[in-house]
PyMOL CGO cylinders between C-alpha atoms (Angstrom):
from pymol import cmd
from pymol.cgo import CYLINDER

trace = [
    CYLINDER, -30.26, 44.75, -12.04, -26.97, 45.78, -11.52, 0.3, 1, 1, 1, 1, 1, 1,
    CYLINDER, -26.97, 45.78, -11.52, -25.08, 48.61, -12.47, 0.3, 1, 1, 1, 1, 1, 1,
    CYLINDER, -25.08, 48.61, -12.47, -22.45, 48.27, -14.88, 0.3, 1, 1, 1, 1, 1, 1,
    CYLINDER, -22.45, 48.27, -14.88, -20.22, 50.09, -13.02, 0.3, 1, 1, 1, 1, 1, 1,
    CYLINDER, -20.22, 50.09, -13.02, -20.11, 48.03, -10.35, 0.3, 1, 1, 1, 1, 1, 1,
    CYLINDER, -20.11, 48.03, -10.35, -19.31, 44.80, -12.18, 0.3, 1, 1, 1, 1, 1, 1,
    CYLINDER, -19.31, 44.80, -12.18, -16.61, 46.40, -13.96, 0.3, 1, 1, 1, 1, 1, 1,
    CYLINDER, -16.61, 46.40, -13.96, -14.96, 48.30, -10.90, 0.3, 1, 1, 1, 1, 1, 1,
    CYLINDER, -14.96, 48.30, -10.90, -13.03, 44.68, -9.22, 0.3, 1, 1, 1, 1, 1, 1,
    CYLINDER, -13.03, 44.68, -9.22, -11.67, 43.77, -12.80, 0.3, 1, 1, 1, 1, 1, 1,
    CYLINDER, -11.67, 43.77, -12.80, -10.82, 47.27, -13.56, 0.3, 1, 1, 1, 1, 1, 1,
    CYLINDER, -10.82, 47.27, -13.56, -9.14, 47.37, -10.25, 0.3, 1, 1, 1, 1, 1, 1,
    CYLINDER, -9.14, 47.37, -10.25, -6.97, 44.62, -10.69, 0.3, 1, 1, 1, 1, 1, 1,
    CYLINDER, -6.97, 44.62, -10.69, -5.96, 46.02, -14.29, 0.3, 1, 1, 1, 1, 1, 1,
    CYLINDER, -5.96, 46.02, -14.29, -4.61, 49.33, -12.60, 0.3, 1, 1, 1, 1, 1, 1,
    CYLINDER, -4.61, 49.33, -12.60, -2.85, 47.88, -9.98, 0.3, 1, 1, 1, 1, 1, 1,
    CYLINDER, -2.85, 47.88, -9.98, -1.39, 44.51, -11.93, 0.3, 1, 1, 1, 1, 1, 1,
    CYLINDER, -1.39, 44.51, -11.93, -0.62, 46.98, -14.26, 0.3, 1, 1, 1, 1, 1, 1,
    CYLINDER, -0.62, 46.98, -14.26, 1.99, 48.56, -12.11, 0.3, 1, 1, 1, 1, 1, 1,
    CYLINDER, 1.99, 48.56, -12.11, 3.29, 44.83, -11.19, 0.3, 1, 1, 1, 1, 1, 1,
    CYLINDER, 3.29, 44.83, -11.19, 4.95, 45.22, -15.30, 0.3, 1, 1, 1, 1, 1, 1,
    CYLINDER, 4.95, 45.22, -15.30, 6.55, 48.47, -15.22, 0.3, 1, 1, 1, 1, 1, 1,
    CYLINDER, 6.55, 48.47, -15.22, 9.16, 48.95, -13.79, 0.3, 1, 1, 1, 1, 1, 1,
    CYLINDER, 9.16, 48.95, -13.79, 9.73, 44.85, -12.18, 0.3, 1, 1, 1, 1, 1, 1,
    CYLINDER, 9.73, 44.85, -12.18, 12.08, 43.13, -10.19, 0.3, 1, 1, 1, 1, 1, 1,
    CYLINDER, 12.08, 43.13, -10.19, 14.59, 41.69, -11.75, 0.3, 1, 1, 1, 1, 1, 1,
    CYLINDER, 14.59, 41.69, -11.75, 16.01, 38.56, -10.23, 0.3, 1, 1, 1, 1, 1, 1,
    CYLINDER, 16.01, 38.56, -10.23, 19.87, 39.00, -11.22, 0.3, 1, 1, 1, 1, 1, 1,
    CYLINDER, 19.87, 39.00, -11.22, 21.97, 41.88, -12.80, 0.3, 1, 1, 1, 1, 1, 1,
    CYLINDER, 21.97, 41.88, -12.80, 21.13, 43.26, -16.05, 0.3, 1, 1, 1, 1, 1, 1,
    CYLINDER, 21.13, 43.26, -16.05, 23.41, 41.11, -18.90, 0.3, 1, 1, 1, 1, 1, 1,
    CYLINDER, 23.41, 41.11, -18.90, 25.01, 42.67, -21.80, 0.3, 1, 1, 1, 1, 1, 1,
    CYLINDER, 25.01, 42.67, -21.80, 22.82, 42.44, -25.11, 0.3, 1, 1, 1, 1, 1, 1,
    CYLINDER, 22.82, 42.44, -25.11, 24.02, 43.18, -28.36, 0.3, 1, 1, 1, 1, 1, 1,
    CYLINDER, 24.02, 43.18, -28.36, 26.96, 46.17, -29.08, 0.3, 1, 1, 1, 1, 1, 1,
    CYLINDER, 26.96, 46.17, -29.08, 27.67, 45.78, -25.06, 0.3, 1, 1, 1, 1, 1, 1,
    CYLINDER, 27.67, 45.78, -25.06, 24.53, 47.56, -24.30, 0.3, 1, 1, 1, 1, 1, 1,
    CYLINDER, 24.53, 47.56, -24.30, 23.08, 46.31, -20.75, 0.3, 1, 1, 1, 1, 1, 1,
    CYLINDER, 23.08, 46.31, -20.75, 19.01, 44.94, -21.37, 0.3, 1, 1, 1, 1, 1, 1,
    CYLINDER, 19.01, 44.94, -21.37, 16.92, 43.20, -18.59, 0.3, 1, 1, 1, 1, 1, 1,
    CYLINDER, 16.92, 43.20, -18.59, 15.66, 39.78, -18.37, 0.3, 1, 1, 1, 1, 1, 1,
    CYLINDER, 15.66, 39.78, -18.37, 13.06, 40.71, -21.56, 0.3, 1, 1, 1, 1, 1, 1,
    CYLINDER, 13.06, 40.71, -21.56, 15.60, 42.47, -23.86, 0.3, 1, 1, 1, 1, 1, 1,
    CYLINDER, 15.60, 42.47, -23.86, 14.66, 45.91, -23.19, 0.3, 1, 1, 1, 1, 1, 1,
    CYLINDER, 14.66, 45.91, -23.19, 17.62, 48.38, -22.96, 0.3, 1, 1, 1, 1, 1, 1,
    CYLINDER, 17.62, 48.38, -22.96, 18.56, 50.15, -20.46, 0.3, 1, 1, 1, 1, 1, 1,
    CYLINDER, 18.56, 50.15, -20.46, 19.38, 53.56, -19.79, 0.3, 1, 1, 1, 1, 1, 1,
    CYLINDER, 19.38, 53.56, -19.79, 21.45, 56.18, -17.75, 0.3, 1, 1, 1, 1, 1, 1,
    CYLINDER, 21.45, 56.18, -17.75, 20.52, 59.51, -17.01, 0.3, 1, 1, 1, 1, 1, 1,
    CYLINDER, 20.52, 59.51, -17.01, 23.13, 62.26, -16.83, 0.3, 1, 1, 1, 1, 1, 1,
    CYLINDER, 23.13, 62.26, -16.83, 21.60, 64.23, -14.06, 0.3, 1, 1, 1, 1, 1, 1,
    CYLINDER, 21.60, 64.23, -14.06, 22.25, 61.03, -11.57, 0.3, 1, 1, 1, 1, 1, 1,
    CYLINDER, 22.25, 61.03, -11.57, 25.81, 61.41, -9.42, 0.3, 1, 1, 1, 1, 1, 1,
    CYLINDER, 25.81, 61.41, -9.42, 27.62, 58.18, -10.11, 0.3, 1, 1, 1, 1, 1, 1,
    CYLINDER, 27.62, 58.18, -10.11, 28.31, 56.29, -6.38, 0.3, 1, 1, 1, 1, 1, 1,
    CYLINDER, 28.31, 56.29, -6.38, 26.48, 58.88, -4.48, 0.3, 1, 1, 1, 1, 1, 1,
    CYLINDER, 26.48, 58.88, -4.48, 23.15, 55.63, -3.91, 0.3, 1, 1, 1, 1, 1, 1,
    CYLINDER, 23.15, 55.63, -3.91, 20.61, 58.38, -5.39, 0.3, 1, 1, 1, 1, 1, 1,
    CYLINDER, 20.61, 58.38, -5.39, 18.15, 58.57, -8.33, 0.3, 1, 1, 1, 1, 1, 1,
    CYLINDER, 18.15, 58.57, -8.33, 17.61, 62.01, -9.75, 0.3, 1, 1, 1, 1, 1, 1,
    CYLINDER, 17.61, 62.01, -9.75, 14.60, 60.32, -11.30, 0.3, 1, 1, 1, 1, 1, 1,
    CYLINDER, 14.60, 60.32, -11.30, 11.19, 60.26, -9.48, 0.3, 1, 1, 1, 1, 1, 1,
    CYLINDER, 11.19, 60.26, -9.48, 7.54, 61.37, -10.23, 0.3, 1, 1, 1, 1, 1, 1,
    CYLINDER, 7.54, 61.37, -10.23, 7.02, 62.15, -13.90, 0.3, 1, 1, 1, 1, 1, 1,
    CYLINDER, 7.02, 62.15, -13.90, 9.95, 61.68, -14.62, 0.3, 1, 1, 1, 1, 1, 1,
    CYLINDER, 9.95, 61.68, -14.62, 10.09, 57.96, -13.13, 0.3, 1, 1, 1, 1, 1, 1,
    CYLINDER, 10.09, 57.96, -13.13, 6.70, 57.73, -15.12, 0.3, 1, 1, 1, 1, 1, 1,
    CYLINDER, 6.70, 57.73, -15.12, 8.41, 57.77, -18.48, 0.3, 1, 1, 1, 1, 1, 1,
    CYLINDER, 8.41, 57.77, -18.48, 11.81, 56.26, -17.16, 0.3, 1, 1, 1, 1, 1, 1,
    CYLINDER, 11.81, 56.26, -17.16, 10.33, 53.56, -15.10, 0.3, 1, 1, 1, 1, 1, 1,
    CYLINDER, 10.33, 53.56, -15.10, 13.47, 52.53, -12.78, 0.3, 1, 1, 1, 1, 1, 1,
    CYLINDER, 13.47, 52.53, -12.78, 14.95, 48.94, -13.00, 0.3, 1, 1, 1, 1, 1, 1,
    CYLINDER, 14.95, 48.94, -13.00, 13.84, 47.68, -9.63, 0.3, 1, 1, 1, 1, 1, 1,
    CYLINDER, 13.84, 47.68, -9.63, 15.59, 44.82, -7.35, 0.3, 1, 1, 1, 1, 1, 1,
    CYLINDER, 15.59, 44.82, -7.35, 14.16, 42.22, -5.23, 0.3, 1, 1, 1, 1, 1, 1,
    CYLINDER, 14.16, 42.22, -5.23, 15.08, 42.18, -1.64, 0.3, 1, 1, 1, 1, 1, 1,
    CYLINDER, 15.08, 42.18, -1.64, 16.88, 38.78, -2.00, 0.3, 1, 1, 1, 1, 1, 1,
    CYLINDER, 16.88, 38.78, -2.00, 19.23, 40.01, -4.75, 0.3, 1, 1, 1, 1, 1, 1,
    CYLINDER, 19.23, 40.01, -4.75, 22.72, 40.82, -4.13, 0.3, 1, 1, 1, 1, 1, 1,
    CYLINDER, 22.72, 40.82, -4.13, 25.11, 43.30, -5.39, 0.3, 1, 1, 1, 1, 1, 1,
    CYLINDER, 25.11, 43.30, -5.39, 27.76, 41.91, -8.20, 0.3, 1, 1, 1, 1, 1, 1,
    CYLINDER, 27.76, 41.91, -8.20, 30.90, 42.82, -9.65, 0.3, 1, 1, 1, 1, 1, 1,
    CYLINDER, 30.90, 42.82, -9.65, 29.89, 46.58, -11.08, 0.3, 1, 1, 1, 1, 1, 1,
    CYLINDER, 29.89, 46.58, -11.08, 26.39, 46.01, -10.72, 0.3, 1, 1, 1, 1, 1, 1,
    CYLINDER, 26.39, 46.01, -10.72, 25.15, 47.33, -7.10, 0.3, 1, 1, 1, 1, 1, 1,
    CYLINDER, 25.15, 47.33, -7.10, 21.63, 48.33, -5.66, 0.3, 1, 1, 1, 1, 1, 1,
    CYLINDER, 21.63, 48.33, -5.66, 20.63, 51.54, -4.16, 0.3, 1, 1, 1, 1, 1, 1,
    CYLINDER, 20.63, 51.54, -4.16, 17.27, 52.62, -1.97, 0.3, 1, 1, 1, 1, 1, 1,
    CYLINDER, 17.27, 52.62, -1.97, 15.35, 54.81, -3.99, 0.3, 1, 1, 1, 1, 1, 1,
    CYLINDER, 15.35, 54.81, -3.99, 13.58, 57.30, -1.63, 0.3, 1, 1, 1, 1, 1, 1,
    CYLINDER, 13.58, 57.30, -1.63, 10.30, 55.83, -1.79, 0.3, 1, 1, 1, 1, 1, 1,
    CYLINDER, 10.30, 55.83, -1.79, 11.62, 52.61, -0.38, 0.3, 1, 1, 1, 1, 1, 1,
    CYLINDER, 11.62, 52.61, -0.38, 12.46, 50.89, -3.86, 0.3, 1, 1, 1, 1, 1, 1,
    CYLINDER, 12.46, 50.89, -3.86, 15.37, 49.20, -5.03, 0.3, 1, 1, 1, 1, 1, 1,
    CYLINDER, 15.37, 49.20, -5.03, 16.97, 49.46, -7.63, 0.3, 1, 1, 1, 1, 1, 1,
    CYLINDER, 16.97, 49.46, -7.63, 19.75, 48.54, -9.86, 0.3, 1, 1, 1, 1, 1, 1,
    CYLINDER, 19.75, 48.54, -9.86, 22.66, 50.36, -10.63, 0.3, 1, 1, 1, 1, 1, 1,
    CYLINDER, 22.66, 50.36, -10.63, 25.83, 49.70, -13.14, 0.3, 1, 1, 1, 1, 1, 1,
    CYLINDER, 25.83, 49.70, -13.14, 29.19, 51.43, -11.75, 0.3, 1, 1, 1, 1, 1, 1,
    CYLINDER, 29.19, 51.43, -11.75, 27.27, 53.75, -9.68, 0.3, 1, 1, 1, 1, 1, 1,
    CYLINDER, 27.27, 53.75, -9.68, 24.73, 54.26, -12.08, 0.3, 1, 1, 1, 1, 1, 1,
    CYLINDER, 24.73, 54.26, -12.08, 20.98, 54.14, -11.46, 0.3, 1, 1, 1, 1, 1, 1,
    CYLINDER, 20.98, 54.14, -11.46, 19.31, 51.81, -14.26, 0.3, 1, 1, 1, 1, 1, 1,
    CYLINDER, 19.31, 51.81, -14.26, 16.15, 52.89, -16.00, 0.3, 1, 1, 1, 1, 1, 1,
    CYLINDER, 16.15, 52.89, -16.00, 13.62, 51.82, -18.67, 0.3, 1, 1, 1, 1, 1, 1,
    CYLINDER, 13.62, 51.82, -18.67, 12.15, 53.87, -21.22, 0.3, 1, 1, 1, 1, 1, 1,
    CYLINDER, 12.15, 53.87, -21.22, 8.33, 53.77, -21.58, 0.3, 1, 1, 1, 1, 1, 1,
    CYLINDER, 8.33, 53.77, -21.58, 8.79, 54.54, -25.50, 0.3, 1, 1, 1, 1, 1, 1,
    CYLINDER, 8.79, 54.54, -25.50, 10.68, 51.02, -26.17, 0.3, 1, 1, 1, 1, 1, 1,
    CYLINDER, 10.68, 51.02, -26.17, 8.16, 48.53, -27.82, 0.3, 1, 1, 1, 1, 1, 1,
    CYLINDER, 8.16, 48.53, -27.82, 10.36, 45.55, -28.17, 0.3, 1, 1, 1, 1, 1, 1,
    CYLINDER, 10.36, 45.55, -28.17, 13.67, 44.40, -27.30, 0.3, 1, 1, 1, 1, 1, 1,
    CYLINDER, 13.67, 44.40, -27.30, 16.32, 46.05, -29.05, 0.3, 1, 1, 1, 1, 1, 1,
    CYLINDER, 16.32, 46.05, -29.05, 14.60, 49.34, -29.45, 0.3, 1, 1, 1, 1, 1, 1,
    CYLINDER, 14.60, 49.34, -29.45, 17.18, 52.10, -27.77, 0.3, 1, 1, 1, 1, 1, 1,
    CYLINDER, 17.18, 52.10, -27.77, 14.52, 55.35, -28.43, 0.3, 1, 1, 1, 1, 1, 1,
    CYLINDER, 14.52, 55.35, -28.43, 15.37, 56.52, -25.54, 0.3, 1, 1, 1, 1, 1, 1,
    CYLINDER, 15.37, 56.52, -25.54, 19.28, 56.90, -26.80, 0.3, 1, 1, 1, 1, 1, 1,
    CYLINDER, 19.28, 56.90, -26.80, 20.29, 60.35, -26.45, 0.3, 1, 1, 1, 1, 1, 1,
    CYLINDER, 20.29, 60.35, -26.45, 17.12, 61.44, -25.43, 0.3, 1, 1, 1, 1, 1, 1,
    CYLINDER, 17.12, 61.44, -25.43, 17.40, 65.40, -24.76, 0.3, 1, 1, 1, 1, 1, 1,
    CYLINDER, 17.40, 65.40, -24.76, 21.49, 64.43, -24.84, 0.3, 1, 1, 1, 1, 1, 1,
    CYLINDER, 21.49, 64.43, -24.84, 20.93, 63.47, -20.85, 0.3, 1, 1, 1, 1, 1, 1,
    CYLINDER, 20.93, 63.47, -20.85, 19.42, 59.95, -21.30, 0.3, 1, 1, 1, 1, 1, 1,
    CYLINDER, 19.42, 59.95, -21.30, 22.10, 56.96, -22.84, 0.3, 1, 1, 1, 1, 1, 1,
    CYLINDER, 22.10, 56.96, -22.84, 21.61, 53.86, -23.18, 0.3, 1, 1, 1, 1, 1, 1,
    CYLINDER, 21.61, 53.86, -23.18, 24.02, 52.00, -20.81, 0.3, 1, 1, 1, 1, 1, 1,
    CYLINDER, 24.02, 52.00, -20.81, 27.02, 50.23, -21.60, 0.3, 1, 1, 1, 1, 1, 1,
    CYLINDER, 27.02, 50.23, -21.60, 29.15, 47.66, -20.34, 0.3, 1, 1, 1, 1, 1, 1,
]
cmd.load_cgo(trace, "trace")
């Protein structure tokens, strides 16, 4: 007989890594404006700004932990850069989106579309605007 261990390790291995496949995404277009001009992806979700990010410089202040709970809005390598939406390399190789120079995040906290948790979070975290 088999251990169970073993039987379980191949689905349990696809869980982990699909389950990265679902955080962060690529996005196929720029982010749209949802409701109060507040930019959401393609599912609704809002999305943020983080104050410690320098506007135009291509960089994300975000990585690690940090990325963990603020998973970045990632880019495909076919999409293109669009009126004040742009893409920058993140430094482990990652694109991602950016609004007016901004770096575009997630936050892990947000359940459903329309949640904004993440608003004001430690008054360096906003959700982004049009």
């Amino acid at each position: 007989m088999k251990p169970m261990k073993k039987r379980l390790f191949l689905p349990a291995l696809l869980l982990v890594a699909g389950g990265g496949l679902f955080s962060a995404g690529a996005y196929a277009a720029p982010p749209t404006a949802g409701s109060n001009g507040m930019l959401v992806d393609h599912a609704g979700m809002t999305l943020y700004t983080f104050d410690k990010d320098v506007a135009t410089s291509g960089k994300s202040a975000c990585a690690g932990p940090c990325a963990a709970n603020w998973p970045p809005l990632t880019a495909d390598k076919s999409d293109k850069a669009s009126g004040d939406f742009s893409i920058i390399t993140r430094e482990d190789g990652t694109r991602q989106w950016a609004h007016k120079g901004q770096p575009l995040y997630l936050y892990k906290s947000d359940q459903k579309p329309g949640d904004k948790t993440g608003d004001k979070f430690r008054d360096i975290w906003h959700a982004a605007k049009r």
